[in-house]
PAGU-364085 format. One line per 10 residues: number of its first residue (from 1); their letters; for each residue x, y, z of C-alpha. Coordinates in steps of 0.5 Angstrom, whole numbers. Example, Ala and Ser with C-alpha at 12.3 -4.5 7.8 and 13.67 -1.06 7.14 Angstrom:
1> AS> 25 -9 16 ~ 27 -2 14
END
This chain:
1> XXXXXXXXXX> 99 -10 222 ~ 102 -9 214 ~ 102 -2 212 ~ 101 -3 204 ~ 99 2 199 ~ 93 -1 196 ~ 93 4 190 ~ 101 1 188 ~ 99 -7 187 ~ 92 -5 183
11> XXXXXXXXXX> 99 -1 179 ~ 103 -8 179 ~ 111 -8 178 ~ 116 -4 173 ~ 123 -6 173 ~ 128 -7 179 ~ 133 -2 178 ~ 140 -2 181 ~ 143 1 188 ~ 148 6 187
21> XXXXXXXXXX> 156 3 186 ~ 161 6 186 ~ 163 14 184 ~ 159 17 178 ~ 160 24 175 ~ 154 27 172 ~ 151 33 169 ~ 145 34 173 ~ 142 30 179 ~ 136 29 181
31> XXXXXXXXXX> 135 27 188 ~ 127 23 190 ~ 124 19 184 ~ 117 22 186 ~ 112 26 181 ~ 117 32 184 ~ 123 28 181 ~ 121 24 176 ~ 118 30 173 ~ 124 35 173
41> XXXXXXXXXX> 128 29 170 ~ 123 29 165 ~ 123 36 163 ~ 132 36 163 ~ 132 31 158 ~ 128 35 154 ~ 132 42 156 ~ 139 38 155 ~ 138 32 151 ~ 146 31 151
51> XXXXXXXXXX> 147 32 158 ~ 148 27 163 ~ 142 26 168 ~ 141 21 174 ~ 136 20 179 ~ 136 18 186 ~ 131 14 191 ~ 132 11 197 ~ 127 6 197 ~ 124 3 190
61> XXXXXXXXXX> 121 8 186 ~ 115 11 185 ~ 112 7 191 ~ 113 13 197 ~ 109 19 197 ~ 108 20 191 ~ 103 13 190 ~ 100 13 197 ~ 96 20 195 ~ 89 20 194
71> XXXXXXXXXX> 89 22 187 ~ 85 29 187 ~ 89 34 181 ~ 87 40 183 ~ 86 45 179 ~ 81 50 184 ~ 81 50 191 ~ 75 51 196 ~ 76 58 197 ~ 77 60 205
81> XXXXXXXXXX> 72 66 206 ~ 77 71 206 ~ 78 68 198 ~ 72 70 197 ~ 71 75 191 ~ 71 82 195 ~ 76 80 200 ~ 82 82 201 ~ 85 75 199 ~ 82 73 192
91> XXXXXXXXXX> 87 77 189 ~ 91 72 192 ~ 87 66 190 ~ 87 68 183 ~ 94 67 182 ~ 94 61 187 ~ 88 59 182 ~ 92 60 176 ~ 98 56 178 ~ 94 51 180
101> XXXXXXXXXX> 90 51 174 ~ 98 51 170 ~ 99 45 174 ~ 93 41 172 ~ 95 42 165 ~ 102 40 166 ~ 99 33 169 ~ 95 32 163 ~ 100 35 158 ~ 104 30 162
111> XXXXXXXXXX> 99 23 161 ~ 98 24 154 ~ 105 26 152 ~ 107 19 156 ~ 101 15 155 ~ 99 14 161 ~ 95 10 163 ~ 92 13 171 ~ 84 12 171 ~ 85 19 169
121> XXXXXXXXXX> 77 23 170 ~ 76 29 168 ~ 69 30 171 ~ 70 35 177 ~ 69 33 185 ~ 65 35 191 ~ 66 39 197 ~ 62 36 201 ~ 59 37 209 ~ 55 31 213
131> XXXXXXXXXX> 53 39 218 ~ 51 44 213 ~ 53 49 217 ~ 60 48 215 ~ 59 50 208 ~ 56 57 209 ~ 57 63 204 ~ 54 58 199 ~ 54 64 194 ~ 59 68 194
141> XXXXXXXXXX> 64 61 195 ~ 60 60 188 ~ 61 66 185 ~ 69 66 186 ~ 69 58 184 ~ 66 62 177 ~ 70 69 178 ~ 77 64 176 ~ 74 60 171 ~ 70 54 175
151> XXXXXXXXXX> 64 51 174 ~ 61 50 180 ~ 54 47 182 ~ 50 47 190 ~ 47 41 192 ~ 43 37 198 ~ 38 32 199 ~ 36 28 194 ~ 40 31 187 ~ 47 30 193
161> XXXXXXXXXX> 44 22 194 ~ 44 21 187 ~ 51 23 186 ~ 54 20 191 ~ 50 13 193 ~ 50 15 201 ~ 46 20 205 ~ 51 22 209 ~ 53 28 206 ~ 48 34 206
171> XXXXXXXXXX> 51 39 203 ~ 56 40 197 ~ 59 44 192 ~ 61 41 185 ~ 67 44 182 ~ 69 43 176 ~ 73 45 169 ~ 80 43 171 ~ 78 38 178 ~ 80 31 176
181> XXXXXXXXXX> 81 25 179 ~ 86 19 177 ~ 89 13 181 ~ 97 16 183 ~ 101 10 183 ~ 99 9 176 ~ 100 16 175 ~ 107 16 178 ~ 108 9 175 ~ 108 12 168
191> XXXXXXXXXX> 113 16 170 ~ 118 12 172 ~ 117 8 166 ~ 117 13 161 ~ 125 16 163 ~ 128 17 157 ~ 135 13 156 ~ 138 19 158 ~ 137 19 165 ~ 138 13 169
201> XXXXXXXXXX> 136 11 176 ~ 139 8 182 ~ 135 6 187 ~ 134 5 194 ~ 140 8 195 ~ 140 14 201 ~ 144 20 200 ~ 145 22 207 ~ 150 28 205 ~ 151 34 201
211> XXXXXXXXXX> 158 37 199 ~ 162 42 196 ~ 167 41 192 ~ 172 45 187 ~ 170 48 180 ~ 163 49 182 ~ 161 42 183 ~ 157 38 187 ~ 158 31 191 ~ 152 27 193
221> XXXXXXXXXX> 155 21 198 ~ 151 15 199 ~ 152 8 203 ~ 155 5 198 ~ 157 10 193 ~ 157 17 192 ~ 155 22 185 ~ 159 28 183 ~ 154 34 179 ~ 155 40 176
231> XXXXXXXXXX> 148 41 179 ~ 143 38 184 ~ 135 39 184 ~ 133 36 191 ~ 125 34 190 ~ 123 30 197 ~ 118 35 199 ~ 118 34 207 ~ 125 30 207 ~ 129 36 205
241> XXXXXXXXXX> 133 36 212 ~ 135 29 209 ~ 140 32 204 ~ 142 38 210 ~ 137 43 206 ~ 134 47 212 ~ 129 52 214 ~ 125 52 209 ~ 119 53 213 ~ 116 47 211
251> XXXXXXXXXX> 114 40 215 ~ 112 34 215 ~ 104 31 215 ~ 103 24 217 ~ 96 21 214 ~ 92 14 214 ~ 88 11 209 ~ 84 5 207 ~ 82 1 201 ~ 76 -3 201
261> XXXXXXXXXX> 75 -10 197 ~ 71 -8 190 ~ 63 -7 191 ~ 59 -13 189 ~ 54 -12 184 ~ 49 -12 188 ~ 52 -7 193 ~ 53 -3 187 ~ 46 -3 185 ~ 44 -1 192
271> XXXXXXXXXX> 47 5 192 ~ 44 7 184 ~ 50 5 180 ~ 53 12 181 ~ 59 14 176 ~ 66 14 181 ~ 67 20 185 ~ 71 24 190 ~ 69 28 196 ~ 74 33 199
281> XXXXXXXXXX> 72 36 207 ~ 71 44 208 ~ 75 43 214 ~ 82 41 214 ~ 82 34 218 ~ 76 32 215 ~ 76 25 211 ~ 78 25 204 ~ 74 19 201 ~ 72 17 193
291> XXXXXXXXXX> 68 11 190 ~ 73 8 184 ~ 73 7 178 ~ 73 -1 180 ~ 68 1 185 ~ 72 0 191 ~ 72 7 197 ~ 78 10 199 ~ 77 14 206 ~ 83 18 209
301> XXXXXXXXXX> 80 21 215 ~ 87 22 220 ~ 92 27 219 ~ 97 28 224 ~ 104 32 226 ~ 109 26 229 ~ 116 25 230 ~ 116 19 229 ~ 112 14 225 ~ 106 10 226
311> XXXXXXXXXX> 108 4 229 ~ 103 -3 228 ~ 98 -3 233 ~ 98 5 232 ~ 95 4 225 ~ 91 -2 226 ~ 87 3 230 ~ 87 9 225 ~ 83 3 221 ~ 79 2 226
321> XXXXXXXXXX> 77 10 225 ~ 77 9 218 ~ 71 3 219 ~ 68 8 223 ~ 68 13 217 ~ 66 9 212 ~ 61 6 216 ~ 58 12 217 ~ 58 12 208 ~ 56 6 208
331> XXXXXXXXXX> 53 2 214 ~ 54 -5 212 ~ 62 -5 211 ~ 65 -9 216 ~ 73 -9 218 ~ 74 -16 213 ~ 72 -11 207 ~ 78 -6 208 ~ 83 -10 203 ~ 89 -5 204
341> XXXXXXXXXX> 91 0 210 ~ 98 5 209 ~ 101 11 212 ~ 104 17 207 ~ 107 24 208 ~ 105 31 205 ~ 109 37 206 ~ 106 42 209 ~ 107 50 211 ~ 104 54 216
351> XXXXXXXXXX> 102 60 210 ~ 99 54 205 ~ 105 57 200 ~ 111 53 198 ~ 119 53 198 ~ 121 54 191 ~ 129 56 191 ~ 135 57 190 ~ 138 55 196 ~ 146 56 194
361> XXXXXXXXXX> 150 55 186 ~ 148 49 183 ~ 143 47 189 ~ 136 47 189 ~ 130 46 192 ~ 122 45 193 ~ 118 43 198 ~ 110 44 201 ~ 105 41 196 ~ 100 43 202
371> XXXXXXXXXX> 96 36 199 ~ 95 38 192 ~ 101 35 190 ~ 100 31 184 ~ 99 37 180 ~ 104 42 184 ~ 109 36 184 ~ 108 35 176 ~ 109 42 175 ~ 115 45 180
381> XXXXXXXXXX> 118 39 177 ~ 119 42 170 ~ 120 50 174 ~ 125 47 178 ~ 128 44 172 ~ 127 51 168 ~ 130 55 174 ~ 136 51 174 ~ 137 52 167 ~ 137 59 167
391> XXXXXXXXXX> 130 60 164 ~ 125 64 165 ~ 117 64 165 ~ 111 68 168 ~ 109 61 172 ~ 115 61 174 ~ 116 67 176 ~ 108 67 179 ~ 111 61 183 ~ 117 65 186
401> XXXXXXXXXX> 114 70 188 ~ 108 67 192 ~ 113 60 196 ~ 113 65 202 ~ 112 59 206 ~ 113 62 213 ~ 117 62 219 ~ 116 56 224 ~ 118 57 231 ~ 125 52 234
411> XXXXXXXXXX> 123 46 236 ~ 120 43 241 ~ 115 49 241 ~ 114 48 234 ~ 112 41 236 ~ 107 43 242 ~ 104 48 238 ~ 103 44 232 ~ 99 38 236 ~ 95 42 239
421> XXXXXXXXXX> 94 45 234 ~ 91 39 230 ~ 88 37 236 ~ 83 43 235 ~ 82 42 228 ~ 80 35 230 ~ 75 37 234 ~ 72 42 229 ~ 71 37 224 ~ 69 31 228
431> XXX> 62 31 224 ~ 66 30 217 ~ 71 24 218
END
């Protein structure tokens, strides 16, 4: 079947750029046209205006995993119990929440800066539970929502219903004040087509290499040509090894996802004319769904460590699992109502930490968005950029010191260990997808 992003023809079409040709000899290059990437080059335009920026795709731009996210800005995280206020991680989940909470402010600095137009909705969102015994510690999770600057709500039954149009979900806590929802390819879209003319792009131009050369530069080689730089800032999150950046304690996550047709106004009326949504699982493998602005629903409910890509038989059947889900939200969905179904990658650690680095002179690097990449994405762009200028920050420094993403083992160990861990998580959260 025909993997397409439903999010990306809903954002229509920005200009082709060309492929690379030839040799070019710049300032600053910028390696993945993503948030992470197209936000660095932002930021390096503002930081040296005179310099000579380019950026690279190996695909169309603003169309890989950047666009095919589920749109969450996230500000502050459902905390685990050993977060909570009391225990001996909520120091660490403050810091967490106030890097969390500078990234939010980043995208939204971002959208009105840029003018972009991303069905950006500052209404919070929902951890919601079909088995309330997979929220507990309702009050304390509420108190340290609060403690770092939330607005945080319980509800269940009716009050739930109300908000959300179904009564598959029992229970939920709505968090707000930073939380907020928008459509990701229009998002990274508007950054695309908002590049300063001091940076120009190249794409579907694969960089399969990097080298050193003499006086402290840098060559990027690519099938058709290659780019010299004084410095290089590689933003592909769970690619890295594409450009031999290794070890970085990072991995990649493939998920699935579906769109459905718009709701017809009588299907919309049946569900009380709620206002749009988002709902994120407690459990990490839960389905992730929204009801959009124009009134279609988005279910991701698979998430899976491959070595290989999703073949087209193998996501007809993840579909097929996302109709379930969504006949579970919504019992008179049938196959023909899903309009778009598509596979997307996140960059994953085993910590929840990133990889933020100076990997050698003149070279760095950022991977392990952990799923919360629009907002982390829009701000490691911008740190990446101030690290390699030489600059300075508390943020900066706060993101340095937490990017512990943790060892991996050597594959193959690393890969069993990986599935069958997923397998467990599957399993936990089989009443949430």
């Amino acid at each position: 079947m025909k993997n397409e992003c439903g999010w990306i023809p809903l954002a229509g079409n920005s200009p082709r750029r060309e492929c690379l040709s030839g040799t070019e000899k710049v300032d600053w290059l910028v390696i993945g046209a993503g948030i992470t990437g197209l936000s660095a080059a932002h930021a390096l335009a503002d930081m040296h205006p005179q310099a000579r920026i380019v950026i690279v795709d190996r695909q169309r731009a603003a169309r890989g995993a950047s666009a095919r996210n589920s749109g969450f800005v996230v500000a502050h995280e459902h905390p685990g119990v050993d977060e909570l206020v009391g225990s001996r991680d909520f120091a660490g989940y403050e810091v967490d929440t106030s890097i969390s909470r500078a990234a939010n402010e980043e995208v939204r600095k971002r959208i009105a800066r840029q003018g972009i137009e991303c069905e950006f909705r500052d209404s919070g969102y929902f951890f919601a539970v079909s088995d309330p015994h997979k929220l507990t510690h309702v009050d304390a999770r509420l108190e340290t929502l609060r403690a770092v600057g939330a607005s945080a709500e319980f509800l269940e039954g009716e009050r739930l219903v109300q908000k959300l149009g179904t009564r598959h979900y029992r229970a939920a806590i709505w968090c707000g004040n930073g939380n907020a929802l928008l459509q990701p390819a229009k998002y990274v879209k508007g950054l695309l087509d908002t590049l300063p003319d001091t940076v120009t792009l190249f794409e579907e131009t694969d960089i399969t290499g990097l080298e050193r050369l003499g006086r402290g530069r840098l060559r990027a080689n690519g099938p058709g040509g290659s780019i010299e730089a004084k410095q290089v800032l590689v933003c592909l999150n769970a690619f890295l090894p594409r450009v031999g950046v290794r070890d970085s304690g990072t991995f990649p996550m493939e998920l699935s996802a579906s769109l459905s047709r718009q709701l017809s106004d009588e299907e919309f009326r049946s569900i009380g004319g709620v206002e749009s949504w988002g709902v994120l699982s407690t459990r990490p493998l839960g389905a992730t769904v929204r009801l959009t602005p124009d009134r279609r629903v988005l279910i991701r409910n698979t998430a899976e460590y491959r070595t290989r890509d999703l073949s087209g038989s193998e996501l007809l059947s993840r579909r097929k699992h996302h109709l379930l889900g969504l006949q579970r939200r919504f019992p008179w969905f049938a196959e023909q109502d899903i309009q778009y179904t598509w596979t997307g990658h996140l960059s994953a650690s085993r910590s929840g930490q990133p990889y933020f680095a100076k990997v050698e002179e003149g070279l760095f690097a950022v991977a392990g968005c952990n799923g919360s990449g629009v907002a982390r994405g829009t701000l490691w762009g911008r740190l990446l950029a101030e690290l390699a200028s030489g600059g300075d920050s508390p943020t900066l420094r706060s993101v340095m010191d937490r990017a512990q993403p943790g060892w991996l083992p050597p594959r193959p160990l690393f890969d069993i260990g990986a599935m069958l861990r997923m397998q467990v998580e599957a399993v936990r959260a089989r009443t949430e997808v």
